[in-house]
C-alpha positions in Angstrom: 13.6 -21.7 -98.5 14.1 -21.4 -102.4 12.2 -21.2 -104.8 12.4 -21.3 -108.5 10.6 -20.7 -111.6 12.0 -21.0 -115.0 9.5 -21.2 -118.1 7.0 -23.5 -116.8 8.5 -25.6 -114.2 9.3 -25.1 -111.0 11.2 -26.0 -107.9 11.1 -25.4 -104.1 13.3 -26.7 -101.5 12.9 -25.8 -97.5 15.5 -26.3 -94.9 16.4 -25.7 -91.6 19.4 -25.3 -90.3 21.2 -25.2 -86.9 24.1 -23.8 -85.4 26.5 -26.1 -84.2 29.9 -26.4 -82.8 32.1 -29.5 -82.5 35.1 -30.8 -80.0 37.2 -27.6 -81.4 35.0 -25.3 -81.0 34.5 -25.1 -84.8 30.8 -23.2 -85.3 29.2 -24.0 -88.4 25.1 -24.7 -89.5 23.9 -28.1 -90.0 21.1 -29.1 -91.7 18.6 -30.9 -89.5 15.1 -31.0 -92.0 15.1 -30.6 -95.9 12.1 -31.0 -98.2 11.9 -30.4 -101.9 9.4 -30.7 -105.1 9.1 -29.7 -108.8 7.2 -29.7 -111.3 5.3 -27.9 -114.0 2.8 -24.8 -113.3 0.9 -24.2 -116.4 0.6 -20.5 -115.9 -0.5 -21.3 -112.3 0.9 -18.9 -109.7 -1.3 -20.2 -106.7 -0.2 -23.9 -107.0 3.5 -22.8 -106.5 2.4 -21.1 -103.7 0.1 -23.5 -102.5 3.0 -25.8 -102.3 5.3 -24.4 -100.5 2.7 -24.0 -98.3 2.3 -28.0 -97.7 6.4 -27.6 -97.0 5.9 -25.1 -94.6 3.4 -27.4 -92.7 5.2 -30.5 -92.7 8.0 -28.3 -91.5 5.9 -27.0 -88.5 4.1 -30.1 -87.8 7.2 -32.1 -87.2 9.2 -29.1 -85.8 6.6 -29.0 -83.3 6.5 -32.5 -82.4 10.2 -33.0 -81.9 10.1 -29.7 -79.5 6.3 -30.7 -78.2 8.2 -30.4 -74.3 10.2 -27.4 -75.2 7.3 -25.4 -76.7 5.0 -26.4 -74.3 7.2 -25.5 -71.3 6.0 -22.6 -68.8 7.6 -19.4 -69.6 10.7 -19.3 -66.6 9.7 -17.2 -64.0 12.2 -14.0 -62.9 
């Protein structure tokens, strides 16, 4: 995530990224979600914050329902 504030506007953009490798065996991250916004503030702290925290939803909301089988799997047993 990255935020930025210069004067009064602002910007935030949140990605995730995940490691992949290709044919060659070539490792790199890839970016699999990316959300951004800007704006102005007016002196306003809390709405940055409160935005990002929307981002941060969104990103757990669809996280979790692309990985609703994987996340609601059993722990394995030993």
């Amino acid at each position: 995530m990255n935020v930025n504030v210069v004067a009064q506007a602002w910007s935030i953009s949140v990605q995730f990224g995940k490691g992949v490798t290709d044919a060659f065996g070539e490792w790199s991250i890839a970016t699999t979600w990316r959300v951004g916004s800007a704006g102005g503030h007016g002196g306003d702290a809390g709405y940055i914050v409160s935005s990002l925290s929307r981002h941060l939803d969104r990103f757990l909301a669809a996280y979790l329902r692309v990985n609703e089988e994987a996340c609601g799997a059993p722990a394995p047993q030993p």
